[in-house]
C-alpha positions as CSV (number, residue, x, y, z in Angstrom):
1,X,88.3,19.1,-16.6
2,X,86.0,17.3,-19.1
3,X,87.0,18.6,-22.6
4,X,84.2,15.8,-25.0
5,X,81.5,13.8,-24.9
6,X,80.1,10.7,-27.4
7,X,77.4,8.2,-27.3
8,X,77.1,5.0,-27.7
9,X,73.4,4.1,-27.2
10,X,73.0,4.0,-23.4
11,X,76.9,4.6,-22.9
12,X,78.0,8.0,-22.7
13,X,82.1,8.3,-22.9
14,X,83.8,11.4,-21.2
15,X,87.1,12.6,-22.3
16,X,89.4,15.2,-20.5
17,X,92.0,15.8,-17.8
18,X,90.9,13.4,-14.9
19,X,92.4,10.8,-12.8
20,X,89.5,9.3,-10.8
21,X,86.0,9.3,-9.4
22,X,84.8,8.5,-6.5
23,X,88.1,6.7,-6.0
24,X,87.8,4.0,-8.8
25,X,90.6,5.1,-10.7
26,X,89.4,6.4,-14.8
27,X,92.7,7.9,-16.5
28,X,92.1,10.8,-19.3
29,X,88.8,8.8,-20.4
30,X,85.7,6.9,-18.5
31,X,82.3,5.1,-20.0
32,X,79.0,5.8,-18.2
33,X,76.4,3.5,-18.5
34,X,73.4,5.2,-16.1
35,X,74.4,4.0,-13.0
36,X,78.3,4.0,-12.8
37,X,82.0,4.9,-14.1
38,X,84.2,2.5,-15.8
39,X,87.5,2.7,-16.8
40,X,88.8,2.1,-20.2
41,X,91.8,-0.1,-19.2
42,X,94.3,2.3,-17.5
43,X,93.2,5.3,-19.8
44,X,95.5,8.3,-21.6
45,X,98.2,9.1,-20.0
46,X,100.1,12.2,-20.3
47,X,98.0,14.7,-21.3
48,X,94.3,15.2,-22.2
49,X,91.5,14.0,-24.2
50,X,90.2,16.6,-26.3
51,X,87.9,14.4,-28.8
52,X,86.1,11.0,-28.4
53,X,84.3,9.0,-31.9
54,X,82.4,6.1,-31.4
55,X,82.3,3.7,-34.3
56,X,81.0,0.3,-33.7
57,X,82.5,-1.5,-31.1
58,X,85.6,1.0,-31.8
59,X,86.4,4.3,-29.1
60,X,88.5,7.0,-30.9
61,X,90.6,8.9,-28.4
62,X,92.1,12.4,-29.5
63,X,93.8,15.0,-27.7
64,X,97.3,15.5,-26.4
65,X,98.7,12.7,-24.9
66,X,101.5,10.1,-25.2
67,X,100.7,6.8,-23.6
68,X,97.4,4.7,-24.1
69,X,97.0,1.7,-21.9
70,X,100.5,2.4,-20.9
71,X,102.5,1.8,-24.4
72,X,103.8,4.8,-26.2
73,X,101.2,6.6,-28.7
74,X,101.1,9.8,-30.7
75,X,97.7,11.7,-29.3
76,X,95.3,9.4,-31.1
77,X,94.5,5.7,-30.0
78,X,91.9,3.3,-30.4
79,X,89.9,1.0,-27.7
80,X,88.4,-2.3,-28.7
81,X,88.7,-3.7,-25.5
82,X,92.5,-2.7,-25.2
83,X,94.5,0.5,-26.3
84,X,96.1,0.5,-29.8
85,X,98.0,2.9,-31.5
86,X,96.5,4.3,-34.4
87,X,99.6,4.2,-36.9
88,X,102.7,6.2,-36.1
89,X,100.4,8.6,-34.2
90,X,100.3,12.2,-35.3
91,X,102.7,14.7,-34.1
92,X,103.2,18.7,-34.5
93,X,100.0,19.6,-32.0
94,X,96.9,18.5,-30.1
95,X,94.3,16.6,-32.1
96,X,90.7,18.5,-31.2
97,X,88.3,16.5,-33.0
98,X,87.8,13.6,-34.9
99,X,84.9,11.4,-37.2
100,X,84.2,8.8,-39.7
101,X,83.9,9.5,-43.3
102,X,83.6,7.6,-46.4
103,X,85.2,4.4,-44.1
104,X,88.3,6.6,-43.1
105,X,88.8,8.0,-39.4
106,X,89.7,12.0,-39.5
107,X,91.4,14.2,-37.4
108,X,91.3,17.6,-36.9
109,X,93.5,20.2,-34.6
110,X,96.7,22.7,-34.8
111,X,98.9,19.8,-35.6
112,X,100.9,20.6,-38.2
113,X,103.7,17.9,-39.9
114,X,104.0,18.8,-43.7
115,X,102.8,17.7,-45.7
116,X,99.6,17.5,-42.8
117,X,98.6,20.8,-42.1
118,X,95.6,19.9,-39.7
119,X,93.7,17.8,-41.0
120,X,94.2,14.1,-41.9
121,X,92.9,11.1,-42.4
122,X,94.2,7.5,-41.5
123,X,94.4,5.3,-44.5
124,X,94.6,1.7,-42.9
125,X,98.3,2.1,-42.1
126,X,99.2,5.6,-41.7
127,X,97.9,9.3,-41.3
128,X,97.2,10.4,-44.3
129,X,97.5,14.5,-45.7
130,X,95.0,16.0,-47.7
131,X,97.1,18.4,-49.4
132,X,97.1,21.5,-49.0
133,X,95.5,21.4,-45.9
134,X,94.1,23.9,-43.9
135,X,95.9,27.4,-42.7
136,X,94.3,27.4,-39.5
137,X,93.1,25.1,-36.9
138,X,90.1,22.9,-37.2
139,X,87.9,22.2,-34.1
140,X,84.5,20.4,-35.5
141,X,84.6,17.8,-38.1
142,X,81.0,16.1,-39.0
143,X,79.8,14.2,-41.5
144,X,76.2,14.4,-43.1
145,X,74.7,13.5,-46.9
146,X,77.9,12.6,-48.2
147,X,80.2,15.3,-47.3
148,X,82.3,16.2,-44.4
149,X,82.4,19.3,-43.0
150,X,85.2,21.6,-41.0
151,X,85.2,24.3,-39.1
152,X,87.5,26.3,-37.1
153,X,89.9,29.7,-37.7
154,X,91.2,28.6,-40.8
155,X,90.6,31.4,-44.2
156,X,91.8,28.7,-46.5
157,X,91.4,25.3,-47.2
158,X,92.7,22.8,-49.9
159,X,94.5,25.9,-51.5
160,X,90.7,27.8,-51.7
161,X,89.7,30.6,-49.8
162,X,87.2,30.2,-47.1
163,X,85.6,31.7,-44.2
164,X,86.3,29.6,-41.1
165,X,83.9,26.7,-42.8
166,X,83.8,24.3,-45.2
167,X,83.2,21.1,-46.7
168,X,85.3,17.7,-48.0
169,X,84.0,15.2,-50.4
170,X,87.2,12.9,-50.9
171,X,87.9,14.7,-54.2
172,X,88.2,18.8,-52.6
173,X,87.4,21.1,-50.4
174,X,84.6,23.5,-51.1
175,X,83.0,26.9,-49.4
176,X,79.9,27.4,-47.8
177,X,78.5,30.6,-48.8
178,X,80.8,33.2,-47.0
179,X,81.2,31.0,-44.3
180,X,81.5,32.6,-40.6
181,X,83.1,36.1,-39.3
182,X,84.5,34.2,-36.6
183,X,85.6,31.1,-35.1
184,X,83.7,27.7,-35.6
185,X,83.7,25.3,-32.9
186,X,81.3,23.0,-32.8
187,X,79.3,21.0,-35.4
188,X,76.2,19.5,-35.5
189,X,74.0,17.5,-37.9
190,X,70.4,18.3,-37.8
191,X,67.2,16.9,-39.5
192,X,67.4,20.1,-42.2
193,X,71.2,20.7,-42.4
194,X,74.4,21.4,-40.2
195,X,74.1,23.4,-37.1
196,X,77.4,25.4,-36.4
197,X,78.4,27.4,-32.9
198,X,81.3,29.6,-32.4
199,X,82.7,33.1,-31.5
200,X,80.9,34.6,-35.0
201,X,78.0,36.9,-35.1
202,X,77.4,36.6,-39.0
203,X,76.9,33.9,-40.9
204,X,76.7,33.7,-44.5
205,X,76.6,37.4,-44.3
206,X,73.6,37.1,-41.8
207,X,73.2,38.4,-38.6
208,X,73.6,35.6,-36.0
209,X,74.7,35.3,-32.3
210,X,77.0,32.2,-32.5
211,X,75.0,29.7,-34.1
212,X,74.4,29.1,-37.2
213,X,72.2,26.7,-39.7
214,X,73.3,25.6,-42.9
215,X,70.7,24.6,-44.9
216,X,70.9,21.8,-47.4
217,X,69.1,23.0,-50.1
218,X,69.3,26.6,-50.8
219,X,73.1,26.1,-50.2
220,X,73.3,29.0,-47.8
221,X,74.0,29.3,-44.3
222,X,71.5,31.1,-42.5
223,X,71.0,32.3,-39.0
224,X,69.3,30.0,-36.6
């Protein structure tokens, strides 16, 4: 199975649970450029790739795995051409998204290590906590007009309450309106504000059928 997807101009990057295509052999993670497959080196090994950033002439690799290009890594690595570890790794879960903020690389999942509780970032040498974290899984992190924002099943974040969504700004975490009345899982920035889908049917209080527009200015989320 195919668990993400990235971009990278005309490249499209495919992350998941595979071991070839049409016999040329693409390991947990393949680039597409229009016509044709290629391998990443000899891929993820040992497990799945759940999330793929692109950043530059940098591929992010997130999921559930233990090798990248063969040598031992903790389900995050890093392809400039070969695999790197990213740090010591992160431990305690699967890693099920990540994205660049402020010039730091963020991870979100059901990983928990205190002091991360599922959600870190990496600091240039190691992953990073923001403390306290988040009481539930994350599954979207994006980044738009300065802020990063989460979702996932999580009803508390940084120590405030929270409906299953919210936002970062490198300083705290804060809500957006009510938030969702169910799971977030995927995020989206869009010319007017962040699109959010899940398993919710309200947002901000608002009827919606799992998706959801949060609109930059009122600060409200409203139904799409």
């Amino acid at each position: 199975p195919v668990y993400s997807l990235a971009t990278d101009g005309t490249d499209l990057y495919v992350g998941g649970n595979f071991q070839s295509y049409q016999g040329e052999f693409l390991q947990g993670i393949a680039r597409w450029d229009g016509a044709a497959f290629h391998a990443l080196g000899s891929g993820i090994g040992n497990g799945s790739v759940r999330a793929i950033k692109v950043d530059g002439a940098l591929v992010y690799a997130g999921g559930d795995f233990t090798t990248a290009g063969g040598a031992p890594t903790g389900n995050t690595a890093v392809w400039d051409g070969t695999w790197n570890t990213i740090g010591s790794g992160i431990s305690g879960g699967t890693v099920r998204t990540l994205e660049v903020f402020d010039g730091a690389l963020y991870a979100g999942g059901d990983f928990y290590s205190y002091p991360i509780q599922r959600i870190a970032y990496f600091d240039g040498t190691q992953w990073a906590a923001i403390f306290p974290g988040l009481d539930g899984p994350a599954y979207a992190l994006a980044a738009m007009s300065g802020k990063l924002y989460v979702s996932g099943s999580f009803t508390n974040a940084g120590g405030n309450p929270v409906n299953r969504i919210a936002t970062w700004d490198g300083a705290g975490f804060s809500t957006l309106g009510s938030g969702l009345d169910g799971l977030g899982r995927t995020l989206t920035p869009g010319p007017q504000g962040m699109w959010v889908g899940g398993d919710f049917k309200a947002t901000g209080g608002v009827g919606a059928s799992y998706v959801g527009h949060y609109i930059l200015t009122p600060t409200a989320i409203t139904p799409s």
